[in-house]
C-alpha positions, 0 to 999 in steps of 0.5 A: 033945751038946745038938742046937739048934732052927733057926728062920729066921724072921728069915730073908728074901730082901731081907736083905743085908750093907751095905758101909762105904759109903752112898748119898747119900740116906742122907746127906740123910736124916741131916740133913733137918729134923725134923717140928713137935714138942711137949713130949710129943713130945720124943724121950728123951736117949739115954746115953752109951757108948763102943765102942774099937777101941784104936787104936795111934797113930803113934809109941806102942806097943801098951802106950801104946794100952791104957793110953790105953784104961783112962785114956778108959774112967775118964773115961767112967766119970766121965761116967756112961757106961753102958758101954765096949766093945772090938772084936775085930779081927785082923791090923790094924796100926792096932788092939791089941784082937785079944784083947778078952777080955783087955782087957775084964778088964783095963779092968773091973779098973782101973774100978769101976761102968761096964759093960764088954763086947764090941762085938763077940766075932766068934762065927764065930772061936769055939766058943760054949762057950769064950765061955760059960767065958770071959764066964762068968769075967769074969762072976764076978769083975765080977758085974753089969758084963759085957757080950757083944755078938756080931757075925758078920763075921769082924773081919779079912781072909780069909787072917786069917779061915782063920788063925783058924778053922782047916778050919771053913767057915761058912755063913749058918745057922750063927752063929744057931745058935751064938748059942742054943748060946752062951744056952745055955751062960749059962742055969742048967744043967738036969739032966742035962746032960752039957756045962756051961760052968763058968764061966758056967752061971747067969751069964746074961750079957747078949748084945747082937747087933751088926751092919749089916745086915737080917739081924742086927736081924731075929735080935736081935728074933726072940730078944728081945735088944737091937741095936747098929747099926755105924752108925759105919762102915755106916750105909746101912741105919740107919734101915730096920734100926732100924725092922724090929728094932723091928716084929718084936720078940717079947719075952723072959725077959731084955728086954721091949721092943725096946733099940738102941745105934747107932755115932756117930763123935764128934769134939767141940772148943771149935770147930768148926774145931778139931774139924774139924781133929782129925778129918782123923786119922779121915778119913785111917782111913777112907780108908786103909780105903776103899783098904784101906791100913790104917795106925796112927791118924795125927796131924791133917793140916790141909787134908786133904779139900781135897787129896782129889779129890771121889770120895773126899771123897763116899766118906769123907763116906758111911762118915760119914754118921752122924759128930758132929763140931764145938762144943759147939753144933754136937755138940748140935744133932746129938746131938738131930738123930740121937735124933730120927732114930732114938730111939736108947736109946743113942749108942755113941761112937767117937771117934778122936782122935789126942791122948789127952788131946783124945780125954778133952776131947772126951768131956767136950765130949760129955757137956755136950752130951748133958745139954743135948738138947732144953732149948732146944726143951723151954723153946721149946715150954714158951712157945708151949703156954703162950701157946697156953692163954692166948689 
């Protein structure tokens, strides 16, 4: 059996898991003004994707939740989304995407340019060699469309994880070496070697590490891969992640620079008092999750944070802290306030509305949004530069 190279490079001692939530800091810190700008100094309109969990709503079954998954991943493609990826979760009765693999084929299949993918397979629960067969084939039948983000956690509670892993006990040196075995496994096959992945040898999936803490992103630039930040339930360590990825990133056979997607819990409407209003339904996940009640996705409560004492306000405004929610205006001026923060190559959207077919309006709303990033400030800052030359 191939034996792989450890290397603990990325390893260090101030490296911690984050909790869902964060300080108040971080808050302030996501919505302080930005330093004075010039036209060169614009930050770049990150793309558009969309990360589903597949949300099994009140009152709709698990056949209606894929289906409204496939509607929103055809509209998002008709957004030119970059890509649509769907979570490996377990034992939750509020999500239908435990067998994502299934799902990505499935939403690959009824799409036909949109990348598809996993955000993210929860390597710990696998063997790297049944993901490299099982990318590898969806690899095959959508050539150049599939994705494989990786995250370490397990995706579920602990009595679920031992379900699924069985006797296996993990430890903290054991997923970065599951993750050169699975690059291993996608690379051509070299002769001689003895297990080959069949689907997926040659196939060179893409592999995106995901995560939310330092140890994640210090890994994803030691191996030269791109980095999705779960920034839609823990930002807390965002912006520090963001800029240790960016520092140490050495380059690669497959990426030469450093490439981040991070998590915006998005909810756009035609106002912003509607909009607030639709994400009293994500503000009631978070808090079924804070107090671990998890539930399927509830309607819209009106008035829902004012029946809720101001520990659990603070406690949902922090798992939110990087949440867009409001107009058309309000969802710009956000968008452009996060590309400024983090200059994000990417927004991977989550956006749980209750409604499916609000949840297409809002991403349309968003796409909208996106398209107008910085033209008033770039037309702004077009007649001050020009005035400037004149005088």
């Amino acid at each position: 059996m191939t034996r792989f190279r450890h290397d603990r490079s990325y390893v260090s001692n101030d490296d911690r898991l984050s909790t869902p939530a964060v300080t108040r800091r971080t808050r302030k810190n996501l919505a302080e003004p930005t330093t004075t700008m010039t036209l060169s100094s614009l930050p770049k309109k990150p793309r558009l994707a969309m990360l589903d969990l597949v949300p099994n709503r009140e009152g709709m079954n698990v056949g209606d939740s894929i289906a409204i998954a496939l509607r929103t991943a055809q509209h998002a493609e008709s957004l030119d989304f970059a890509r649509y990826w769907l979570a490996e979760h377990h034992n939750m009765a509020g999500v239908a995407s435990s067998a994502t693999a299934v799902l990505i084929g499935h939403i690959a299949g009824g799409t036909s340019r949109i990348r598809v993918g996993s955000g993210g397979i929860m390597l710990p629960n696998h063997a790297p060699l049944v993901v490299a067969e099982t990318f590898g084939t969806l690899a095959e039948i959508y050539p150049g469309r599939i994705d494989l983000g990786l995250g370490r956690a397990p995706g579920t509670d602990g009595l679920t994880m031992r379900a699924l892993r069985r006797d296996r006990v993990e430890n903290e040196e054991d997923f970065p070496l599951a993750v050169e075995e699975l690059q291993h496994y996608l690379a051509p096959a070299q002769p001689g070697q003895r297990v080959v992945a069949m689907p997926g040898a040659g196939t060179e999936v893409p592999i995106w590490l995901l995560g939310s803490s330092l140890f994640s992103a210090r890994l994803a630039a030691a191996r030269g891969l791109p980095y999705a930040f779960a920034s839609h339930f823990a930002p807390r360590l965002l912006l520090q992640a963001l800029a240790l990825y960016r520092r140490e990133f050495r380059p690669s056979a497959t990426l030469k620079a450093p490439y981040v997607a991070i998590g915006v819990p998005l909810i756009a409407a035609p106002a912003d008092d509607e909009a607030e209003f639709l994400a009293s339904s994500t503000r009631r996940r978070v808090l079924g999750i804070l107090t671990n009640s998890r539930g399927r996705l509830q309607a819209p409560e009106p008035g829902f944070m004012d029946k809720l004492d101001p520990q659990a306000q603070d406690a949902i405004n922090d798992f939110l802290a990087a949440a867009v929610i409001g107009g058309p205006e309000t969802v710009r001026a956000g968008l452009e306030r996060l590309a400024e923060l983090t200059a994000a190559d990417e927004f991977m959207l989550v956006s749980d509305v209750f409604d499916p077919a609000l949840r297409l309006r809002s991403l349309s709303i968003t796409s909208e949004a996106q398209r107008a990033m910085f033209t008033e400030s770039a037309h702004a800052l077009h007649e001050v530069e020009a005035a400037t030359a004149a005088s």
